[in-house]
Each structure stands twice: as structure tokens, then as C-alpha cells.
N, CA and C atoms of all chains as a GROMACS GRO file, in nm:
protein
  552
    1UNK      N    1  14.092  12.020  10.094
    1UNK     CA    2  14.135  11.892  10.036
    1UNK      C    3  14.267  11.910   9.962
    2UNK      N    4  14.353  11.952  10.029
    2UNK     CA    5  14.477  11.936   9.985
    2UNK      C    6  14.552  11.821   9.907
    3UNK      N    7  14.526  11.753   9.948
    3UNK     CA    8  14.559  11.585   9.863
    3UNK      C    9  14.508  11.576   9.723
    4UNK      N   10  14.375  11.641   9.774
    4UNK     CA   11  14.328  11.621   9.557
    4UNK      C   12  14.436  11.659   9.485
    5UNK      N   13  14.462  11.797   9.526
    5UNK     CA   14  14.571  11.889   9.441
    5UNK      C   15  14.672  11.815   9.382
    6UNK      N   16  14.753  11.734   9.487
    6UNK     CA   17  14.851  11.695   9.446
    6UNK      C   18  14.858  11.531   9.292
    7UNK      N   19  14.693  11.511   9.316
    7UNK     CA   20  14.673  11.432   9.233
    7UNK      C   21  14.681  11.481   9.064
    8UNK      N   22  14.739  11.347   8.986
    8UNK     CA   23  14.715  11.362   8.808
    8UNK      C   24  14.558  11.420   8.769
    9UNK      N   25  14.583  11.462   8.655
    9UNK     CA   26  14.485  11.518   8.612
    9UNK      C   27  14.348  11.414   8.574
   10UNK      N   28  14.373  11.272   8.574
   10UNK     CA   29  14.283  11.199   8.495
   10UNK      C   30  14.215  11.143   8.653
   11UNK      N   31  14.355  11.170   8.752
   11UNK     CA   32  14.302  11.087   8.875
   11UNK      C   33  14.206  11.148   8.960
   12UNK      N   34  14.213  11.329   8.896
   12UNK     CA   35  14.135  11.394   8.977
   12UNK      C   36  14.025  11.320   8.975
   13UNK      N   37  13.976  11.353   8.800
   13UNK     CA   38  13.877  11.350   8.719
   13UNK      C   39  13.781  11.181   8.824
   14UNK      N   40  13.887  11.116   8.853
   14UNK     CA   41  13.790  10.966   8.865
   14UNK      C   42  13.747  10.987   9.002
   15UNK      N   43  13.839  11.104   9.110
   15UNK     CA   44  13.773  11.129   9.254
   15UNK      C   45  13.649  11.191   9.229
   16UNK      N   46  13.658  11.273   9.131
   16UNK     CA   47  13.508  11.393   9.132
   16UNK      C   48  13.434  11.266   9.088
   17UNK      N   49  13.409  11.178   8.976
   17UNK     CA   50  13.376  11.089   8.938
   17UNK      C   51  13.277  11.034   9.051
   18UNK      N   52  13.382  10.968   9.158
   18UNK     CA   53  13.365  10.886   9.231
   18UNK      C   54  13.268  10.981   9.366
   19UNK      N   55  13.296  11.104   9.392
   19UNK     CA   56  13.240  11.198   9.481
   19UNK      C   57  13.095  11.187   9.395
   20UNK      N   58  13.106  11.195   9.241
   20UNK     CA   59  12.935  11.237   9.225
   20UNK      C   60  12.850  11.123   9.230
   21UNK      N   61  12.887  10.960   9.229
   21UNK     CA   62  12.873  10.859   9.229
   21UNK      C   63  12.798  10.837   9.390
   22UNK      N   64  12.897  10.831   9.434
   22UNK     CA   65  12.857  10.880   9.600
   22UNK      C   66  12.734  10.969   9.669
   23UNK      N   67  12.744  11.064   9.572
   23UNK     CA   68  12.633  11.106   9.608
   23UNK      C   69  12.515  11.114   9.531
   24UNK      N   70  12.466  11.016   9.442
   24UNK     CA   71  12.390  10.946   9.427
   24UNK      C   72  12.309  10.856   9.456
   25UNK      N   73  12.411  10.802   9.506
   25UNK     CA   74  12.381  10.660   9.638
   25UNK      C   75  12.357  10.728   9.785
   26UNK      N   76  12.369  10.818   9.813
   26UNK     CA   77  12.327  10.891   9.956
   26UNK      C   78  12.209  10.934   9.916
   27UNK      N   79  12.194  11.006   9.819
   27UNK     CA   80  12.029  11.030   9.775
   27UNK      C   81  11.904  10.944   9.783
   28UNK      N   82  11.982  10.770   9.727
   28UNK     CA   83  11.866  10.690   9.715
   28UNK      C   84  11.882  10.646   9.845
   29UNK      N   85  11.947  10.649   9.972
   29UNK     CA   86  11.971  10.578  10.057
   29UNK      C   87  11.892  10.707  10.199
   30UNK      N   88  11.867  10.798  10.108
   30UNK     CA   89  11.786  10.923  10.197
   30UNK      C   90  11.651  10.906  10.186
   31UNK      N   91  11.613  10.852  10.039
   31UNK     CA   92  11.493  10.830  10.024
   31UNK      C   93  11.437  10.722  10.089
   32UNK      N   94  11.529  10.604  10.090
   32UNK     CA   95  11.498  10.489  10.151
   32UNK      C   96  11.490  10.511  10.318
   33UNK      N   97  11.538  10.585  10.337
   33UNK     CA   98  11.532  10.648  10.513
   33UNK      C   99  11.378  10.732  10.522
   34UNK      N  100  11.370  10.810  10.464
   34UNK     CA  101  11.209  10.839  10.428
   34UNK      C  102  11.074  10.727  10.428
   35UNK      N  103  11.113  10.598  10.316
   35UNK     CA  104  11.003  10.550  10.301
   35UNK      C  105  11.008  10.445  10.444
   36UNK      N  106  11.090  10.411  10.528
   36UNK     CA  107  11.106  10.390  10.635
   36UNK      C  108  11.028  10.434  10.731
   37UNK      N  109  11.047  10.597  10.718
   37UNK     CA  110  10.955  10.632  10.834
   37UNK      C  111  10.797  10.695  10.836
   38UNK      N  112  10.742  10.652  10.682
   38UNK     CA  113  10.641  10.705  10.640
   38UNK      C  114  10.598  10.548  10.661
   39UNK      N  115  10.664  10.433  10.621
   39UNK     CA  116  10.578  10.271  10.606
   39UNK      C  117  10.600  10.280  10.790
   40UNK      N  118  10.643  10.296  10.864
   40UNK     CA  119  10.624  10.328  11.010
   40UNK      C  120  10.495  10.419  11.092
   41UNK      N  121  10.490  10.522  11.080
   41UNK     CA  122  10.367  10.604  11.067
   41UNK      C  123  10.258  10.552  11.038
   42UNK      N  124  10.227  10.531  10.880
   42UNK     CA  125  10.108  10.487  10.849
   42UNK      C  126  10.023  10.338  10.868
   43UNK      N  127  10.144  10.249  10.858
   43UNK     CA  128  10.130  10.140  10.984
   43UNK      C  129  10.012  10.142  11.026
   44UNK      N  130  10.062  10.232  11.139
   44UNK     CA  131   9.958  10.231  11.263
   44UNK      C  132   9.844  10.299  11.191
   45UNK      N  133   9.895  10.405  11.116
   45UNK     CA  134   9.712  10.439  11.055
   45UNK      C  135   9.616  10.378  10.996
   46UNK      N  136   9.701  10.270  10.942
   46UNK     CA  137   9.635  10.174  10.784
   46UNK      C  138   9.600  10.042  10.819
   47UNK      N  139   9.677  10.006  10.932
   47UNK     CA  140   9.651   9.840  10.935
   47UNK      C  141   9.620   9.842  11.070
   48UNK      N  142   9.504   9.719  11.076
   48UNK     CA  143   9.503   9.652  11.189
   48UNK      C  144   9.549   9.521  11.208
   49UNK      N  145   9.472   9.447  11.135
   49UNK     CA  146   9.503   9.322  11.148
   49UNK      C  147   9.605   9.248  11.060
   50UNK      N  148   9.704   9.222  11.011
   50UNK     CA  149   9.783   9.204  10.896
   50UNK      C  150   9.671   9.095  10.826
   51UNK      N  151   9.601   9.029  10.703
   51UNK     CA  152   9.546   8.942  10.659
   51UNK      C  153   9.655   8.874  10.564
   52UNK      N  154   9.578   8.800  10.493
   52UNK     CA  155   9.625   8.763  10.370
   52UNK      C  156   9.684   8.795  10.223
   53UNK      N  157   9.650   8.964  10.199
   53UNK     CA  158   9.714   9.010  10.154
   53UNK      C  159   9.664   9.163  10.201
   54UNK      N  160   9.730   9.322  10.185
   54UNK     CA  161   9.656   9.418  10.185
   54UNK      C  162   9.505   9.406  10.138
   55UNK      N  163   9.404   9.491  10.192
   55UNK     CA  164   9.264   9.511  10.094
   55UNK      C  165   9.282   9.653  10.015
   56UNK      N  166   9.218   9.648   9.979
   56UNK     CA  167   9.177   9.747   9.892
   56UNK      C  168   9.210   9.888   9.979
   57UNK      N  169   9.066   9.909  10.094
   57UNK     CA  170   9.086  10.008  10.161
   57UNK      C  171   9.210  10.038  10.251
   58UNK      N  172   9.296   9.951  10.264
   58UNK     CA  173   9.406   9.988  10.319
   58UNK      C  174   9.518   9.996  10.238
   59UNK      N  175   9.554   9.991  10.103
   59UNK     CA  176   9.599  10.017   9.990
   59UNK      C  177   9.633  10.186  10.000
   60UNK      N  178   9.471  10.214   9.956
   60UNK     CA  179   9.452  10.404   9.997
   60UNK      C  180   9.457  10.469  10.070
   61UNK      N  181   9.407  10.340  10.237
   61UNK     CA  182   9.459  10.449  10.379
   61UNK      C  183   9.647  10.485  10.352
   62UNK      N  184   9.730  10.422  10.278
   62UNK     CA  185   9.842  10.395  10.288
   62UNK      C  186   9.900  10.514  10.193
   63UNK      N  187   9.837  10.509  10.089
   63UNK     CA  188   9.873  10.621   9.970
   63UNK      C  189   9.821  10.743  10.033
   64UNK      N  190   9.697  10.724  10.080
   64UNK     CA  191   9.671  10.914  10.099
   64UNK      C  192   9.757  10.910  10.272
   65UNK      N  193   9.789  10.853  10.322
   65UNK     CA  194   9.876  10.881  10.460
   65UNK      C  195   9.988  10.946  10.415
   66UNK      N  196  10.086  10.897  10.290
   66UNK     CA  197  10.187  10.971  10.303
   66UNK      C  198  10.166  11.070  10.217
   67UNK      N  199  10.094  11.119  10.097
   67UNK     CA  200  10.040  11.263  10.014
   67UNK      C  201  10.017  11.309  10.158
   68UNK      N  202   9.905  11.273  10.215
   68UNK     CA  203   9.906  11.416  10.385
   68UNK      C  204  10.027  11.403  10.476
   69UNK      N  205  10.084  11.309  10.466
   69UNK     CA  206  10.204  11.328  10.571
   69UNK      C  207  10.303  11.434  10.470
   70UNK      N  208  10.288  11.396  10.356
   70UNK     CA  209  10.432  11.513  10.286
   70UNK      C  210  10.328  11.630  10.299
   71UNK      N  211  10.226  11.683  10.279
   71UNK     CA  212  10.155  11.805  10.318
   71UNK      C  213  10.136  11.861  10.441
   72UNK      N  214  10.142  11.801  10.488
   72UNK     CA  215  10.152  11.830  10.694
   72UNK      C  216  10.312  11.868  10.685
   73UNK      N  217  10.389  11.823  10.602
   73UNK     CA  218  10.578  11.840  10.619
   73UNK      C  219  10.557  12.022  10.588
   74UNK      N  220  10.510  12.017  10.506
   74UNK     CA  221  10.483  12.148  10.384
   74UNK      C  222  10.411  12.267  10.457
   75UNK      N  223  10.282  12.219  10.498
   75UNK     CA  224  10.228  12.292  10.573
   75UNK      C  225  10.301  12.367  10.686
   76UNK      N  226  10.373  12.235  10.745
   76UNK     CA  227  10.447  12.327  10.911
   76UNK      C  228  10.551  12.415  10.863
   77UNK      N  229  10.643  12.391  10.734
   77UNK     CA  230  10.737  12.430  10.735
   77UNK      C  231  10.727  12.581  10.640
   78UNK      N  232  10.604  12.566  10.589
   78UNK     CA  233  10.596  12.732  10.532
   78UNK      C  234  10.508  12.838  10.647
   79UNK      N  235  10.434  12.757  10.757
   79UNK     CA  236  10.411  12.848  10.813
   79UNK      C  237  10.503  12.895  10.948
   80UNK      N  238  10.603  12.772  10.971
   80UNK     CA  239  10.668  12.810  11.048
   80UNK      C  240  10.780  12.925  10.963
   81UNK      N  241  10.818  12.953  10.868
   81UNK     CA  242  10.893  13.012  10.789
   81UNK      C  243  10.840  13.165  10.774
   82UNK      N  244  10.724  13.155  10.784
   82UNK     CA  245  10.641  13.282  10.817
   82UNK      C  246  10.670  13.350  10.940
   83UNK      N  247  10.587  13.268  11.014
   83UNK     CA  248  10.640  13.304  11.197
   83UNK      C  249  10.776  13.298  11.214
   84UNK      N  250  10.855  13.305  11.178
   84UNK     CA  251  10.990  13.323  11.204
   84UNK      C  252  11.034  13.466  11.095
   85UNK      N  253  10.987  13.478  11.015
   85UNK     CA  254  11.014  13.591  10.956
   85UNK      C  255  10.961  13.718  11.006
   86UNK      N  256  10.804  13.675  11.060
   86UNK     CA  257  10.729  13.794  11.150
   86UNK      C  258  10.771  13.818  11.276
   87UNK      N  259  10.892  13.764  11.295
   87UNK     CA  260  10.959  13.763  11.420
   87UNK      C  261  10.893  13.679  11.585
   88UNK      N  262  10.841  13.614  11.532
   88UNK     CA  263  10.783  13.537  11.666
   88UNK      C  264  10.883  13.449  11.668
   89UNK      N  265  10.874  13.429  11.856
   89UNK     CA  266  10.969  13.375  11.925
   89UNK      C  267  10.880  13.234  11.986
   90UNK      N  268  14.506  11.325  10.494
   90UNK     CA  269  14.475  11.229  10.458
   90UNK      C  270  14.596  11.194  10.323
   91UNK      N  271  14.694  11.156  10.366
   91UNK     CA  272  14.766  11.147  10.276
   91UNK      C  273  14.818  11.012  10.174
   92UNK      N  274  14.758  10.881  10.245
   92UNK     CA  275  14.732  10.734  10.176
   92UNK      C  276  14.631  10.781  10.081
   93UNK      N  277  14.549  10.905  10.057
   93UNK     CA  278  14.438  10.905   9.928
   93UNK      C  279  14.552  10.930   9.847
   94UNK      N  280  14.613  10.995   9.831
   94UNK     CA  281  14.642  11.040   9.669
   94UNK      C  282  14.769  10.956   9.654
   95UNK      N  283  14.865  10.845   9.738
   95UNK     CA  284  14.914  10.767   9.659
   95UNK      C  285  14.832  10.624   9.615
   96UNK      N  286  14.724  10.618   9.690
   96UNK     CA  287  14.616  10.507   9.619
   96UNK      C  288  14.534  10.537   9.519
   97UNK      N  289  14.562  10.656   9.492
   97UNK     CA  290  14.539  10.672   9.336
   97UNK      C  291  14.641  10.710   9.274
   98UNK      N  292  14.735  10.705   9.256
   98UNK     CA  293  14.861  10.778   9.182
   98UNK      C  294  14.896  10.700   9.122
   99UNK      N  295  14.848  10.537   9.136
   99UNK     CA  296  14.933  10.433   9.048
   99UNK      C  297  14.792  10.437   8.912
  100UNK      N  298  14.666  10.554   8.893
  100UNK     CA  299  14.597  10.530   8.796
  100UNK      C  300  14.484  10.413   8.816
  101UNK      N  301  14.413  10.418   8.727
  101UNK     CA  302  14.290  10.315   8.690
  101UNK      C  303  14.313  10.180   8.712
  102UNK      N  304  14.392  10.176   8.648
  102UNK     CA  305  14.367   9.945   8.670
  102UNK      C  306  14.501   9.923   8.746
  103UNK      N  307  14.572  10.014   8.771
  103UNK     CA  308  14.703   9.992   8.837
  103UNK      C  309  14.682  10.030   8.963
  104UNK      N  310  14.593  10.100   9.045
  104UNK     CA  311  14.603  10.113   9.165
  104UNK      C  312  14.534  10.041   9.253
  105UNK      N  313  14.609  10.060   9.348
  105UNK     CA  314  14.528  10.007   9.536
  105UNK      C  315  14.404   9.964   9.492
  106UNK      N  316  14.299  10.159   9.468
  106UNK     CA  317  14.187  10.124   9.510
  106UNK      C  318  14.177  10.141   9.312
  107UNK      N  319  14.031  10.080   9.329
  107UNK     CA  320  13.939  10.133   9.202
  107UNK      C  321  13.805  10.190   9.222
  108UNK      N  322  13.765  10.291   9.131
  108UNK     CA  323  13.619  10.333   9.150
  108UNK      C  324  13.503  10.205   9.151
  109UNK      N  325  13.495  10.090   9.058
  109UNK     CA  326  13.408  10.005   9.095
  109UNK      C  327  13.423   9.951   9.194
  110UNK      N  328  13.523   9.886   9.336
  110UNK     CA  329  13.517   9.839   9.427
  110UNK      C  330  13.452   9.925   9.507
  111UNK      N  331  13.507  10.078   9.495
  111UNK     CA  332  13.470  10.140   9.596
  111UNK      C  333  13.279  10.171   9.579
  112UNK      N  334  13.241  10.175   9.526
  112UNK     CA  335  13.141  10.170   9.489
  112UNK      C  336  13.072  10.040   9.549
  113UNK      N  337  13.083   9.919   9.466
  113UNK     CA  338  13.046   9.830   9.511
  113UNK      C  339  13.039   9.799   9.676
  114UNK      N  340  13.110   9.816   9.777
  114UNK     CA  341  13.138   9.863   9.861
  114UNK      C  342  13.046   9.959   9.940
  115UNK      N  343  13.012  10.051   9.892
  115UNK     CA  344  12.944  10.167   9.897
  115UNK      C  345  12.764  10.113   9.919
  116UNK      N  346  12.747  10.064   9.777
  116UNK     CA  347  12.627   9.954   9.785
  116UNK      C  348  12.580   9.918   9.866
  117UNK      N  349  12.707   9.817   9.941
  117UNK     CA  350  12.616   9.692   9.983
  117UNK      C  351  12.628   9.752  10.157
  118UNK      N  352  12.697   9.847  10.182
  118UNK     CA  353  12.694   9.909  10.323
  118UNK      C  354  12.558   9.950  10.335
  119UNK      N  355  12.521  10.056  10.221
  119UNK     CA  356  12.401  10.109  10.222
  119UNK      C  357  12.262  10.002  10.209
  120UNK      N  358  12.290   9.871  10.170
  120UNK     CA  359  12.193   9.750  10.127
  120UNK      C  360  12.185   9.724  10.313
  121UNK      N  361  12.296   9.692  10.352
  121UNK     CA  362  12.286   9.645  10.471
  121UNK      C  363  12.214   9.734  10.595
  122UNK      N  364  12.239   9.829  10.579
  122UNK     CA  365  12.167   9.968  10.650
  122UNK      C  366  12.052   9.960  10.672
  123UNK      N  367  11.979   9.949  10.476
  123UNK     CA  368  11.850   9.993  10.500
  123UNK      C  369  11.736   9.794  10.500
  124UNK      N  370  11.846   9.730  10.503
  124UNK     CA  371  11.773   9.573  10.578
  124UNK      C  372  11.725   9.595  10.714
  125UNK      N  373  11.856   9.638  10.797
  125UNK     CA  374  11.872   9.608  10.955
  125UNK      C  375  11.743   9.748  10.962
  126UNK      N  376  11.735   9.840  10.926
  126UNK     CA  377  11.622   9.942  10.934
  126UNK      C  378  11.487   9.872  10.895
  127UNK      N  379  11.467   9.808  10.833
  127UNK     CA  380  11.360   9.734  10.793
  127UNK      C  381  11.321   9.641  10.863
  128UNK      N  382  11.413   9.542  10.974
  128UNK     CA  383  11.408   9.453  11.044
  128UNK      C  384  11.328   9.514  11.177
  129UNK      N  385  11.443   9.620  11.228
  129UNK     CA  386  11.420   9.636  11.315
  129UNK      C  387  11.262   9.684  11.356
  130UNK      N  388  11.192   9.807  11.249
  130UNK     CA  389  11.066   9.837  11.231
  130UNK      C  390  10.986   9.762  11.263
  131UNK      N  391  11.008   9.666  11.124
  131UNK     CA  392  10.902   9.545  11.110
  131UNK      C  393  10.899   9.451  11.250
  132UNK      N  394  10.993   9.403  11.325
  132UNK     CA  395  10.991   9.305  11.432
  132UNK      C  396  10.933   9.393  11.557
  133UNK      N  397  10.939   9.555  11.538
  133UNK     CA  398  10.832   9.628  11.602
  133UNK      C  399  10.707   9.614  11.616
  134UNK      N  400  10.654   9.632  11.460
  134UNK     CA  401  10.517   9.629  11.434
  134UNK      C  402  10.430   9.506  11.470
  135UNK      N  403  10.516   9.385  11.433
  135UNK     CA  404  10.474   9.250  11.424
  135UNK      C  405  10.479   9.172  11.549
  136UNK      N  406  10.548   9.253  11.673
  136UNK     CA  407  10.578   9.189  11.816
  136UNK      C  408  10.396   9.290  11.849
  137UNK      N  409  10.386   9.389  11.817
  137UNK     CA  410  10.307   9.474  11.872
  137UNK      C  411  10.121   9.391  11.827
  138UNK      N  412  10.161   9.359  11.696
  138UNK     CA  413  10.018   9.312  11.636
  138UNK      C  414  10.017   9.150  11.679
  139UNK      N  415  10.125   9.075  11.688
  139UNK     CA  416  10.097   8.946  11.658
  139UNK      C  417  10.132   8.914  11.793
  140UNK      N  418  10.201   8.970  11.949
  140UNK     CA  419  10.180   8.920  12.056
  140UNK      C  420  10.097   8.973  12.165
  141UNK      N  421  10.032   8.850  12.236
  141UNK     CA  422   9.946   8.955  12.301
  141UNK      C  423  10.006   8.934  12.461
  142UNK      N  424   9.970   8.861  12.546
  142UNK     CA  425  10.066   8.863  12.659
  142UNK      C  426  10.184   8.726  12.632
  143UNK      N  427  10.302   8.749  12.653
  143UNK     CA  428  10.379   8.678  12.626
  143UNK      C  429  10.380   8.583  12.700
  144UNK      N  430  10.386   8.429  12.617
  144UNK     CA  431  10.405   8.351  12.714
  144UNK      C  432  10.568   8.260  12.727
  145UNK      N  433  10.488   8.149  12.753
  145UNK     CA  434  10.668   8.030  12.760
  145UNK      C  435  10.737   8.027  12.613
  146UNK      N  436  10.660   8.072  12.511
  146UNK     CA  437  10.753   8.009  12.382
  146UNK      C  438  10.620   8.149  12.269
  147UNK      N  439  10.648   8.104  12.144
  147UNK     CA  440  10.566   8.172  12.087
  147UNK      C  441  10.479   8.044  12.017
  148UNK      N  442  10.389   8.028  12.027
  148UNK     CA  443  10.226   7.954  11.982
  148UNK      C  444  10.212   7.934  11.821
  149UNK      N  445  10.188   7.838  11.766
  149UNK     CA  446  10.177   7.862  11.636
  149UNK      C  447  10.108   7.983  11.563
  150UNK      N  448   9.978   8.035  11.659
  150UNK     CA  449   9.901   8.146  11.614
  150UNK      C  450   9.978   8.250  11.548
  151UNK      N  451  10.050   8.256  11.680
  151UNK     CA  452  10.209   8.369  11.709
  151UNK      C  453  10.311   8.358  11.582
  152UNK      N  454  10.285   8.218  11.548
  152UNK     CA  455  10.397   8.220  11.451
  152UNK      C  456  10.353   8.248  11.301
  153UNK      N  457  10.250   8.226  11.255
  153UNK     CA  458  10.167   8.223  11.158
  153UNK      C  459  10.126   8.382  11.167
  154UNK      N  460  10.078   8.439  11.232
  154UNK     CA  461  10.069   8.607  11.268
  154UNK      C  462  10.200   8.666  11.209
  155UNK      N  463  10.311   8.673  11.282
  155UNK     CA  464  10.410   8.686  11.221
  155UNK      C  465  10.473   8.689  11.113
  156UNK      N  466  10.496   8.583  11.044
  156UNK     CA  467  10.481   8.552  10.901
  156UNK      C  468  10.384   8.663  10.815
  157UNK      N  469  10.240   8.649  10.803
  157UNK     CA  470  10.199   8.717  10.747
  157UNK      C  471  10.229   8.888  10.791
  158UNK      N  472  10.260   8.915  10.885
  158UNK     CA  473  10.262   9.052  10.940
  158UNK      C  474  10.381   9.118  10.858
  159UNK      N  475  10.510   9.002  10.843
  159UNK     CA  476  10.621   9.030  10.755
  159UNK      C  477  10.558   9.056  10.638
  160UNK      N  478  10.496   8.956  10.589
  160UNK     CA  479  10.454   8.997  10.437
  160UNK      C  480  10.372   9.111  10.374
  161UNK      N  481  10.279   9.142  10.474
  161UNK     CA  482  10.190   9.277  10.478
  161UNK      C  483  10.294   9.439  10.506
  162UNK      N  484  10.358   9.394  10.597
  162UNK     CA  485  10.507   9.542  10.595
  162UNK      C  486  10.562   9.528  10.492
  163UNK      N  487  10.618   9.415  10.402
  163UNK     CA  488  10.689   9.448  10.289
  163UNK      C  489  10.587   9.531  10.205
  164UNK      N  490  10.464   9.470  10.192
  164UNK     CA  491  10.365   9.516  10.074
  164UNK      C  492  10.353   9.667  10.119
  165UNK      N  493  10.313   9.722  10.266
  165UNK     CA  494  10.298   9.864  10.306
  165UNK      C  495  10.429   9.947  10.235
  166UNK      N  496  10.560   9.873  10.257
  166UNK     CA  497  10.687   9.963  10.249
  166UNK      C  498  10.670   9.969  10.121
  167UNK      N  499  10.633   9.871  10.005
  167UNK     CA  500  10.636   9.887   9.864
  167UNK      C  501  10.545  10.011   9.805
  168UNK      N  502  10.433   9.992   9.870
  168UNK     CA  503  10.362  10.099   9.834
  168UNK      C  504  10.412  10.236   9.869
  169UNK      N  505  10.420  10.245   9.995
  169UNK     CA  506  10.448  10.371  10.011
  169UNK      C  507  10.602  10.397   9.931
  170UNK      N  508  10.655  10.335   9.874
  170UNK     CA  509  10.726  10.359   9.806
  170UNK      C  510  10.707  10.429   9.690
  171UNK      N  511  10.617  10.337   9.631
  171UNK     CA  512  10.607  10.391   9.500
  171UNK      C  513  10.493  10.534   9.487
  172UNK      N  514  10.418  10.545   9.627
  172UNK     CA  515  10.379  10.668   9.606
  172UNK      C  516  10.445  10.774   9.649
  173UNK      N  517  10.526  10.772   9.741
  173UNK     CA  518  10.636  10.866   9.777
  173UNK      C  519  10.737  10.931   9.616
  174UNK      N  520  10.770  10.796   9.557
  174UNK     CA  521  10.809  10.810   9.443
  174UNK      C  522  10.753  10.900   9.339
  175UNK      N  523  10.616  10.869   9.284
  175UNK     CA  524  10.508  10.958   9.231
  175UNK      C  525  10.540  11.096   9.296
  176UNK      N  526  10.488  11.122   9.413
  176UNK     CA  527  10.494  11.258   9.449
  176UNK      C  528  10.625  11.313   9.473
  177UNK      N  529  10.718  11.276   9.438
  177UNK     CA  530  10.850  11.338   9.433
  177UNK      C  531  10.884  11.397   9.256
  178UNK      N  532  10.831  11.309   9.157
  178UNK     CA  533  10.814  11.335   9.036
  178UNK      C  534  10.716  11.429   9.025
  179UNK      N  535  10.616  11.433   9.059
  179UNK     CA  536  10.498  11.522   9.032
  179UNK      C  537  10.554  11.666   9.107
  180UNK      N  538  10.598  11.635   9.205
  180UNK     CA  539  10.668  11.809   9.255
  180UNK      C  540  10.786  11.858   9.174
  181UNK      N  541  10.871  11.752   9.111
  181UNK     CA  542  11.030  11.782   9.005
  181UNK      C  543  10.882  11.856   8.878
  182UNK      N  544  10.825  11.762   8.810
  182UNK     CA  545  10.718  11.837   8.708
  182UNK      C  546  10.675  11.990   8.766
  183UNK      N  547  10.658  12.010   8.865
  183UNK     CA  548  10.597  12.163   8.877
  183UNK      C  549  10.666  12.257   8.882
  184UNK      N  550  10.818  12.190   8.946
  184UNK     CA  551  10.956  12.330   8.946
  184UNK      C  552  10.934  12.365   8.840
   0.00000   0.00000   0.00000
């Protein structure tokens, strides 16, 4: 980033500013890409019929879908982290 | 990239750009993103639950299905929101 360089000192200050700003908003906009594909998924696990409002039991099919979907994330990725360290191909 | 550093060189309230536009800006790209992501899902879910063989037009049933099917995906996306949320805090608490 050659261009920063050539910038004032206060103007740096408002790019870094503006860079950490930025990536703030990519964070919440990562999360929102997440709850996207977890309210997608569980969907199909939780609902059948859309009613009149959620019930009860599909409230909790909905909450414990994504606690096991982030544990199924967890699960694959420490044991695949294993098997890749024990050298399996 | 050499239009960055004279669109800032004229300073804070004197230049081209400003950090709140760009920002603002920033926002509503990302607002718009995660709508059309939400649309598209939901008009998934709700073609899948609320039609059954398609006919000449969509049926009031069809249309009334719909409707509520929207309102039940918002309520799913809310939730899983806020528990996604929870368990993102509860794992920051254990680091």
C-alpha cells in the first residue's frame, strides 16, 4: 500500500480508522451469512407446516439444531485435524 | 491506486470522500446483500411448503400459505439468531 505512505499523518490515522470500521461490518455481515445457512438447514429439520405462529416444540427443534450443527462443525474439524496430523491421506 | 490518497489529502470535512459516507455506504450494500439472501432462501422454502403441483395462477390457499410461511422464516431466522448469538458468547466466556 504504497499510497497510504504518501498520506498526512491525521489522514492515515482516519484510513486505519476507516479499515477497522470495515472490518467490523464484515464480521457482522459473516455472521449474518451464518445465521442464513443454519435458518436454511434447520428449516427442513424444524418445520413442517408453517402455522400461525412457531410452537413451542419447534422453537427447541430450532435452538438445539444449531448448538448440534455448531458441534458437528467442531466435531469434524478436530478430528479431521487429527487425521491429518497422523498423516492419513 | 493513486485517486486514494488525493481523496484524502484535502482532510476531514474538506475532502472528496468522508469516513461517514463511506461507511454509510458500506451499510446499506451489506443491508442489501443480506435481504436478497433472505429472499431468495425464504421464496425457496415457501415455493417448496406452500406449492404443491403448480397450476394456472397461485390459489388463495397458495397465497395465504405463503404469507404465513414468510412470517414463520422470519421468526426461525430470529431465533436462530439469537441462539447462534448466545453460543458465540458462551464460547468468547470460556477462551
Amino acid at each position: 500500500m504504497d499510497s497510504f505512505d504518501n498520506l498526512s499523518a491525521s489522514d492515515k490515522a482516519e484510513a486505519t480508522e476507516l479499515q477497522r470500521m470495515i472490518a467490523i461490518e464484515q464480521q457482522k455481515a459473516q455472521f449474518q451469512a451464518q445465521v442464513h445457512t443454519f435458518t436454511d438447514v434447520c428449516w427442513d429439520k424444524c418445520v413442517d407446516s408453517p402455522g400461525s405462529k412457531l410452537d413451542y416444540r419447534t422453537e427447541t427443534c430450532l435452538v438445539s439444531c444449531v448448538e448440534r450443527f455448531i458441534d458437528t462443525t467442531l466435531t469434524i474439524t478436530n478430528r479431521f485435524t487429527q487425521m491429518v496430523q497422523k498423516g492419513a491421506h | 491506486m493513486d485517486g486514494f490518497s488525493s481523496d484524502f489529502s484535502a482532510g476531514g470535512s474538506g475532502g472528496k470522500v468522508d469516513t461517514g459516507t463511506i461507511m454509510e455506504q458500506v451499510k446499506v450494500q451489506i443491508a442489501v446483500a443480506n435481504a436478497q439472501e433472505l429472499l431468495q432462501r425464504m421464496t425457496d422454502k415457501c415455493f417448496k411448503k406452500c406449492i404443491g403441483k403448480p397450476g394456472s395462477t397461485l390459489d388463495n390457499s397458495e397465497q395465504k400459505c405463503i404469507a404465513m410461511c414468510m412470517d414463520r422464516y422470519m421468526d426461525a431466522w430470529n431465533t436462530v439468531s439469537r441462539t447462534y448469538n448466545s453460543r458465540l458468547q458462551r464460547e468468547r466466556a470460556r477462551m
